[in-house]
N, C-alpha and C positions, 0 to 999 in steps of 0.2 A: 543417506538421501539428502537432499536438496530440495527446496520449494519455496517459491514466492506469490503472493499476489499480485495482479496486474489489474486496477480498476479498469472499467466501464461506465464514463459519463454522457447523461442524457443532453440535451441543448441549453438545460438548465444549469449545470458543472456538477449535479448532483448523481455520487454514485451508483447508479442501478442494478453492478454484479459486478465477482470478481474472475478473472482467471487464474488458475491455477497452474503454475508450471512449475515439473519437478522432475529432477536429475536423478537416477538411483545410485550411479556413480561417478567416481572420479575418473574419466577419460587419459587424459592426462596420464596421470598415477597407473592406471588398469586397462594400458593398451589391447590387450585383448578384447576385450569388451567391445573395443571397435568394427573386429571382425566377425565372428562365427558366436561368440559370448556374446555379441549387445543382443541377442534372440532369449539369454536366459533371465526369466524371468517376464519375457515380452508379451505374454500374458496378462499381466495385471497393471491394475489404471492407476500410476502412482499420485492422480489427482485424487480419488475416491481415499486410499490409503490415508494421505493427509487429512483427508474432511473428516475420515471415520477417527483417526489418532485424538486430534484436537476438537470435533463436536463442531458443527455446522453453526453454531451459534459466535464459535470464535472468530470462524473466517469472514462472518457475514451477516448480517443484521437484516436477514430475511428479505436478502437478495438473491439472486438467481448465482452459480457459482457454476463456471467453464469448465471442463475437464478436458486434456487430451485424450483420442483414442484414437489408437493404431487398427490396421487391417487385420492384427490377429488381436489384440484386446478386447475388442468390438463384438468377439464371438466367447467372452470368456461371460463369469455368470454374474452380470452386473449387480442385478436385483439383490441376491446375496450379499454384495459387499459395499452397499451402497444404504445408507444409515437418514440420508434427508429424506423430506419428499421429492418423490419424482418429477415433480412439475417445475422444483427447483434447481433442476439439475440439468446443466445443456452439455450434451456432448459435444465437442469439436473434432474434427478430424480433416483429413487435405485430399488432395488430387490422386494420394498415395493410394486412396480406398476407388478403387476400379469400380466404374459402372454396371457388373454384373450379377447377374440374376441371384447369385449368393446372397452378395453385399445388400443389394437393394433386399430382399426378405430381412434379412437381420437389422436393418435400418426398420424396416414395416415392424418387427417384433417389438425394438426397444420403444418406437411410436408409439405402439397400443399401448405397452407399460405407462404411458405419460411421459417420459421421456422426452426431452426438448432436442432439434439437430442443430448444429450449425457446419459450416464448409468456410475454408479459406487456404488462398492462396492457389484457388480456380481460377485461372487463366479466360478471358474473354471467348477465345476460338474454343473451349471447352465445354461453351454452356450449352449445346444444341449434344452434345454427347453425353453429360450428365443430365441433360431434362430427367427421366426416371427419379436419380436422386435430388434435383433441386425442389422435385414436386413435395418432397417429404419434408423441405428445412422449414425451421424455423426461424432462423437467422443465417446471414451468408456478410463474410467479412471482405470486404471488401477496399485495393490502394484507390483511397479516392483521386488520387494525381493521376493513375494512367488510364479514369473515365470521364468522360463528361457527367456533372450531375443530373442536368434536365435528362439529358438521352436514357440513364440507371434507374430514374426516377422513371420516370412512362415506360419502359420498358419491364420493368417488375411490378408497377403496379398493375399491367395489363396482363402478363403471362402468368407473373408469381405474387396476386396481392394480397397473400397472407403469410407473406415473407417480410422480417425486418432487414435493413439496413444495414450494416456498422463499418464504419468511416476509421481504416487504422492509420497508424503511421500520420497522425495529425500531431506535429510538431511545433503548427505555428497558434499561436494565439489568435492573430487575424484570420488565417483558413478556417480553425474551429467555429469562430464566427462568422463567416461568411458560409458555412455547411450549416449552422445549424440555423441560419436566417433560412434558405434553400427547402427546409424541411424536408431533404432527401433521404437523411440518415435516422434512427430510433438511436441508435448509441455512436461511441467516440470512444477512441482508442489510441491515446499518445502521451506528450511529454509537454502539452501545450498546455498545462494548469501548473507548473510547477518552472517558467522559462524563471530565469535569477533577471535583478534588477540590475542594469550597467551602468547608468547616469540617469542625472534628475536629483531635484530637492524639495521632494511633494512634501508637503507641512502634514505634521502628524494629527488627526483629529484628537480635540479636546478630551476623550473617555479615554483614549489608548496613553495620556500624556501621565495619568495615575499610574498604570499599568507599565510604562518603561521608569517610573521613579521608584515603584517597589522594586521591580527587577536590578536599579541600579544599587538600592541601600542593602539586600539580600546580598547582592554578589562583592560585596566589600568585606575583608574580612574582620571579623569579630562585628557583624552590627549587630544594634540592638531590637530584641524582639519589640520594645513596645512602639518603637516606631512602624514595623512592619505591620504590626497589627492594627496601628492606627488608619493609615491608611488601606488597610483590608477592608476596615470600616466606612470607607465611602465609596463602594460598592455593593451591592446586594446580594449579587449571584457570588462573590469573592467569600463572600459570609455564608452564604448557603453552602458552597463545595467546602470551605472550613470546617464548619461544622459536622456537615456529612463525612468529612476526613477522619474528623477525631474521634466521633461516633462508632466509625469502620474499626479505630485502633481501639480505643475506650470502651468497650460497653458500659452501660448506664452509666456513664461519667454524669456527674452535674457540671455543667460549665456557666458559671454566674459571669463571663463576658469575651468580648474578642482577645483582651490581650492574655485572660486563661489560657483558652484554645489555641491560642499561640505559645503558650509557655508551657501547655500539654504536649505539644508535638518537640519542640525540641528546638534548637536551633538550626540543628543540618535537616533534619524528618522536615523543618515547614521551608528550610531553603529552596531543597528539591521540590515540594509541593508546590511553593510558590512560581520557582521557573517552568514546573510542567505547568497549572492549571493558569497563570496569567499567558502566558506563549500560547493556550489554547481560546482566552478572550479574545487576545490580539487579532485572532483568524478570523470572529462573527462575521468579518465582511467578506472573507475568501472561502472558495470549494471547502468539501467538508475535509477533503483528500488531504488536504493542507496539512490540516491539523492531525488526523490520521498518522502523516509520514512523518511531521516530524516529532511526535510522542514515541513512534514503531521506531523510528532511528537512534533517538536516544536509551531508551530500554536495550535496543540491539546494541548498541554502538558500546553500553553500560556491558550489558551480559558477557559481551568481546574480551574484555577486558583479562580474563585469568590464560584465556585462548590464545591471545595476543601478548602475554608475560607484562600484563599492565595492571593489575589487580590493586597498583595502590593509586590509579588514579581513575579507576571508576569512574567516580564524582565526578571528571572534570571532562570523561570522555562521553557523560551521559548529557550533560551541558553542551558540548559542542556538536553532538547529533540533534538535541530539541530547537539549537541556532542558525542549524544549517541551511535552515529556508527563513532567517531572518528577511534576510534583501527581500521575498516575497511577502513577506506578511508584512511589513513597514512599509512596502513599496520604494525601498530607497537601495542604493549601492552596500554592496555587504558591509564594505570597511565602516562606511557613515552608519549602518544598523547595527552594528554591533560596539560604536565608538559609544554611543548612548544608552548599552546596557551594562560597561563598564565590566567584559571578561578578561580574561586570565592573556596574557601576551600567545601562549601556545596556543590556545584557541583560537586568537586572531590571524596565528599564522598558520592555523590547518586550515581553516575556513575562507581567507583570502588569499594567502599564498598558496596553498596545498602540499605546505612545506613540514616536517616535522614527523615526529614516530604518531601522535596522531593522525595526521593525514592519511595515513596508509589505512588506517581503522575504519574510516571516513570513507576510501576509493573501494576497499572493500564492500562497503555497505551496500554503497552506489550500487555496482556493476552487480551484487544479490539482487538488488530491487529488481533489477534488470534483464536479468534470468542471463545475464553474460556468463554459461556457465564453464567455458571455454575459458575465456581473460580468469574468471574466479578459480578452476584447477588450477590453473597457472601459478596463482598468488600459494594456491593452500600447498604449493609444492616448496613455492620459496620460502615462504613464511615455516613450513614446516607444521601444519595443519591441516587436523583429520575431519572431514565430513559430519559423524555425530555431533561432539559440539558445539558446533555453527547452526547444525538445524537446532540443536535443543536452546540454542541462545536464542534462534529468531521466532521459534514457534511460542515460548516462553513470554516474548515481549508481547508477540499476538496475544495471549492469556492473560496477560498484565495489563494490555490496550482495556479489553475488553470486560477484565472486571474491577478496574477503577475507575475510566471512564466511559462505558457504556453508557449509564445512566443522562451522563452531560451530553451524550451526544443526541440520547432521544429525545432529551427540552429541545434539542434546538432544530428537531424539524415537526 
């Protein structure tokens, strides 16, 4: 199996739920599957699947979380294999699930359970033939490019005004703003939080100027701890997640100061700590998503590693996944965001060229995030890689996200 998340941001860039999409096989690889095979197993919701493997807590931080459901999964016995609450759990399904008398009861069933609906990828000329089921959604996804907002807007506030909104396929940064000024949409659904930087020379504010000199002295090799620590020390919250680090490794350690707790962890243990949790300061002024993606990248891009016959550079491919959204969190061109955190030449050229046996670890990751599950067979055919350890790589980073920094993400809303 396969499966990614796909946030859901409110007007605010803050994520409100995730979607769920997931492959059970390799198409590609198991051409049968395409014909009279893709029905087996077509019974079961391989979003539920996922939430129930890894626990609702890891996909989501008591958000609401998408499932797809098909026209026969829809009748299989959700309640059983469905582990959250109901009220967090929205099904999705499309055009594919017919207007009749069936469908609509079984849609009324999962309702009463508390059950959330959503529909996409309904067609305008459809909505006077789905009325019955539009009356039930809770949400309805909608290309905002092929409607007018005002017209979508008064129009469901009057026929369906206890239906939300969501605005997909927002790409651009100015549409995400100019929708969510509109107040048409409740959610956003696109690639517009994470566009890369191409030109410009914005000046780095004065907090982030500490945070790109540690990253600089850390990624040099052989530097020394107590300069690292010293500068940890003029920060507060850099001292708080330190200590809470070494706390997590050390029980009852006594640590009588910073450059201890730095000579506790280690050289490479605080190097890595330092590029993940300062890369995660850097963001305070960006989506949460940010920081999200690129700590899941690095973990993934790291786990990749034995998958991809790279296992002795880990280190350096966990580094170039947490960089990846440099240009975005500096606001500045990749090559200039990553000239002033002083990495490794191969990272420069995966990251701005997309050149190198990195790169390829990198374009993989990508097109996972992306549910490209079509371009991703493709790869695991060339590459010569099997489904299990990709998902136990990326489900693994999820678990790793989530319980190291959970904690840093709930201070910060």
């Amino acid at each position: 199996m396969l499966a990614t998340l796909i946030p859901l941001f409110d007007e605010n860039t803050a994520v409100k739920a995730y979607s769920v999409f997931a492959q059970k096989q390799n198409y590609l690889l198991n051409p049968s599957m395409l014909g009279t095979g893709a029905l087996d197993g077509a019974g079961s919701i391989l979003g539920l699947e996922v939430v129930d493997s890894l626990g609702a807590g890891t996909l989501s931080d008591n958000q609401e979380v998408f499932v797809e459901l098909s026209k026969i999964s829809m009748f299989s016995p959700i309640e059983e294999n469905c582990q959250m609450p109901h009220e967090k759990v929205v099904l999705l399904f499309d055009h594919s699930v017919p207007p009749e008398d069936m469908y609509i009861k079984r849609l009324q069933q999962l309702k009463f359970m508390k059950y959330k609906l959503a529909i996409r990828n309904l067609a305008i000329e459809q909505f006077k033939e789905y009325g019955p089921i539009l009356g039930l959604l809770d949400y309805i996804m909608l290309d905002y490019k092929k409607l007018d907002m005002t017209a979508a807007k008064n129009f469901f506030s009057k026929v369906y005004p206890d239906m939300k909104l969501i605005a997909v396929n927002v790409d651009s940064l100015e549409d995400y703003e100019k929708l969510a000024q509109g107040q048409a949409y409740s959610l956003y659904e696109g690639d517009f939080y994470r566009l890369p930087v191409t030109k410009g020379t914005t000046k780095v504010a004065p907090l982030k100027v500490n945070y790109i000199e540690l990253l600089k002295i850390v990624n040099n090799p052989d530097f020394e701890l107590t300069k690292a620590a010293d500068i940890i020390g003029r920060d507060t919250a850099l001292v708080i997640e330190l200590l809470r680090m070494v706390n997590h490794m050390a029980v009852n350690s006594e640590i009588t100061s910073i450059r201890h707790a730095a000579a506790m962890l280690g050289q490479k243990e605080l190097k890595k700590w330092i590029n993940a949790v300062v890369s995660h300061e850097l963001c305070a002024d960006k989506p949460n998503e940010i920081t999200r993606l690129s700590l899941l990248r690095a973990k993934f891009c790291e786990n990749l590693a034995p998958t991809f016959e790279m296992a002795a550079i880990s280190s350096e491919l966990f580094l170039m996944g947490l960089f990846s959204v440099l240009d975005i969190i500096l606001d500045k061109p990749m090559k200039e965001a990553l000239a002033m955190v002083n990495v490794s030449k191969e990272i420069t050229e995966a990251l701005v060229d997309k050149k190198g046996n990195m790169a390829k670890v990198l374009d993989f990751v990508e097109n996972y995030e992306f549910a490209s599950w079509s371009e991703l067979s493709r790869q695991m055919i060339v590459y010569n890689i099997k489904e299990a350890p990709v998902y136990e790589a990326y489900t693994e980073a999820l678990s790793w996200y989530r319980d190291l920094f959970g904690t840093i993400e709930e201070s910060r809303k």
